[in-house]
C-alpha positions, 0 to 999 in steps of 0.5 A: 565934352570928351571928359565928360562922356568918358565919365558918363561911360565909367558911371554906366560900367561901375554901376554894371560892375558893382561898387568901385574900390575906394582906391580907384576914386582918386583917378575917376576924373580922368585930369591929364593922364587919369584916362590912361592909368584908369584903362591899365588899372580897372581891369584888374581892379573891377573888371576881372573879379567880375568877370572872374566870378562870372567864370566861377558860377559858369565853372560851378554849373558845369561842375554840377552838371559833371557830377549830375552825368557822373552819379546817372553813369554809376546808376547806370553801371549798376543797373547794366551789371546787377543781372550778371552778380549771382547770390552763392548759398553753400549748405554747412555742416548740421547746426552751422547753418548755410554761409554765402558768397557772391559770384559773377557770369562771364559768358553767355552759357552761364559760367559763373566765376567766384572765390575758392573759398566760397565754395570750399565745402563742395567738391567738383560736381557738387551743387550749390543754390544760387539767386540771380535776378530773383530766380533761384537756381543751381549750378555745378562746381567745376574747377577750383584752384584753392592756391590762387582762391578761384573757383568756376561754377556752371549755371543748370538749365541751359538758357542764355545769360547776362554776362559781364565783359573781363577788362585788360589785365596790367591796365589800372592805376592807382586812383582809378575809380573802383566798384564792387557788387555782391551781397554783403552778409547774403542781402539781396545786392549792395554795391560800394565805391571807391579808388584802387589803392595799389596793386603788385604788391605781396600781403603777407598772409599764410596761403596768399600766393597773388599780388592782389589789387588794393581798393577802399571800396567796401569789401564785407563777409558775403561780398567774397567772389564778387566782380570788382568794376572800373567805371565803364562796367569792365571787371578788373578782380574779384573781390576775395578778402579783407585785412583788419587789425587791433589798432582799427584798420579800415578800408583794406579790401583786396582783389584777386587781380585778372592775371590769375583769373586769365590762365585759369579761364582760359584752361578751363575753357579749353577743358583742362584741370585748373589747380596748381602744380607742385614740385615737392618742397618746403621752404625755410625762408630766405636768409641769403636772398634766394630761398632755402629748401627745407625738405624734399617730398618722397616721389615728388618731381623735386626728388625726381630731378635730385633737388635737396634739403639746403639748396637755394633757390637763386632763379625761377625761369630766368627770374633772378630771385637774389637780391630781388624783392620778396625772393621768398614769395615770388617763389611761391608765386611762380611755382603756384601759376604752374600747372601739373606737367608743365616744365620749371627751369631753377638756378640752385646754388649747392655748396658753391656751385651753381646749377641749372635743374629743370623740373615737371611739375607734379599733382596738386599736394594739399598742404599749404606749404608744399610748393 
């Protein structure tokens, strides 16, 4: 009778369960011990694939439900940061037609924030034509720093406007999700997605003076001043350019990173000039790890202190620059973050011996390649 009721009780759990493995008849029986094998092999036999299926159609619901709640957050995102991402309209020369750009509100009195190069026709004070959600206005470049390709423009007519909210700088990693708004080839608005690719690392480009950020999100002509997003609506860069390359490169989209942008908002806040200082030399590479003076400019803070042609550069402010990655670059980027009348402290190196010289930095020169 016993056996007989533990059959019936298979007989109503495999009809349950679904089809029994051919090799579990032989013990279906249940004769002498069959009752004890069949309890330690059924349930990884039948019972745990069943109960395992259950569990993936459960884990591909709730699956579904995560990409549901992720698409409705990036629709939000965008919703939530379009009125803050301003269309950039620049007036070129007879014939050459207007080019465009993308900027970005970062407070309430209209501070715009976008790529130097954007407005690299304008001078300071200069107008420039700007769409914000559907309203055509103006606004007055006031700053511009050409080294580190940020500029800040304010929007006229007073008022009080959407501002987007800055994010920490140093706090991304390599993955993160990643958005980008603006206005590709001047339409109205686009937004792309992706991760960050990597981060403090130089591009060698001539007049690249950062450690952009690195994204695959779509970066195109037009999108250039641009906020670049993590997925809870903070900025993390402005998207500034892209590098391509006969083999067919893609997807190498690069951000001015929030360090840049910090020091510069926070002068410019506090009404001081924002472009870059110069100490007054060229470099001739770095053969022996720090980099070589080249040329000395007359009356600049270099020859002021008695740097000269053939000293080597093997510190920066207590940064040693020998036998460091990119010695030559990191030159150019520290002395690029420096403002005119701040102090440099640099460890030269002179025919054997070795000397501390401390600098002003000067006025902005405008040649590329004076540092």
């Amino acid at each position: 009778m016993k056996t007989f009721k533990l059959a019936g009780l298979v007989g109503a759990l495999c009809a349950w369960l679904g089809p029994r493995p051919v090799e579990a008849a032989p013990i279906l029986g249940f004769e002498g011990h069959a009752a004890q094998i069949w309890y330690e092999i059924m349930p990884q036999m039948v019972i745990k694939p069943r109960l395992d299926l259950v569990k993936d159609e459960r884990a591909d619901k709730k699956r579904g439900r995560l990409l549901e709640r992720l698409d409705r957050a990036q629709a939000l995102l965008v919703e939530r940061s379009s009125p803050s991402v301003v269309l950039i309209s620049v007036k070129q020369d007879v014939g050459e037609g207007v080019s465009t750009g993308t900027g970005f509100i970062v407070d309430e009195g209209g501070l715009v924030v976008t790529a130097a190069h954007v407005v690299a026709r304008k001078g300071l004070g200069d107008p420039v034509d700007i769409a914000v959600g559907g309203r055509e206005l103006q606004a007055v470049v006031t700053a511009v720093n050409i080294r580190k390709d940020v500029a800040f423009l304010q929007l006229e007519g007073g008022g009080t406007w959407p501002a987007l909210r800055l994010g920490e700088p140093g706090a991304l990693r390599p993955g993160q999700s990643l958005m980008v708004l603006g206005h590709p080839l001047g339409l109205p608005f686009a937004a792309s997605l992706g991760i960050l690719s990597g981060k403090d690392r130089f591009i060698a480009l001539e007049g690249m003076f950062e450690k952009p950020l690195q994204t695959d999100a779509a970066i195109n002509p037009g999108n250039s001043g641009g906020p670049v997003l993590t997925m809870d609506g903070r900025v993390v860069g402005i998207a500034d350019f892209i590098v391509s390359s006969p083999q067919g490169a893609e997807g190498l989209g690069f951000a001015v990173p929030l360090e840049t942008l910090f020091p510069l908002l926070a002068r410019h806040r506090g009404g001081q000039g924002i472009e870059s200082g110069t100490l007054g030399v060229t470099f001739a590479g770095a053969p022996g790890g720090g980099p070589v003076i080249e040329t000395v400019l007359a009356d600049s803070a270099a020859q002021a202190v008695d740097l000269r042609p053939g000293d080597v550069v093997a510190g920066i402010d207590g940064y040693a620059l020998a036998g460091g990655a990119h010695p030559l670059q990191e030159t150019q980027r520290r002395l690029t973050s420096k403002f005119p009348g701040e102090a440099v402290t640099l460890e030269i190196e002179r025919a054997g011996s070795r000397l501390t010289i401390r600098a002003t930095m000067g006025a902005f020169w405008v040649s590329s390649w004076v540092f």
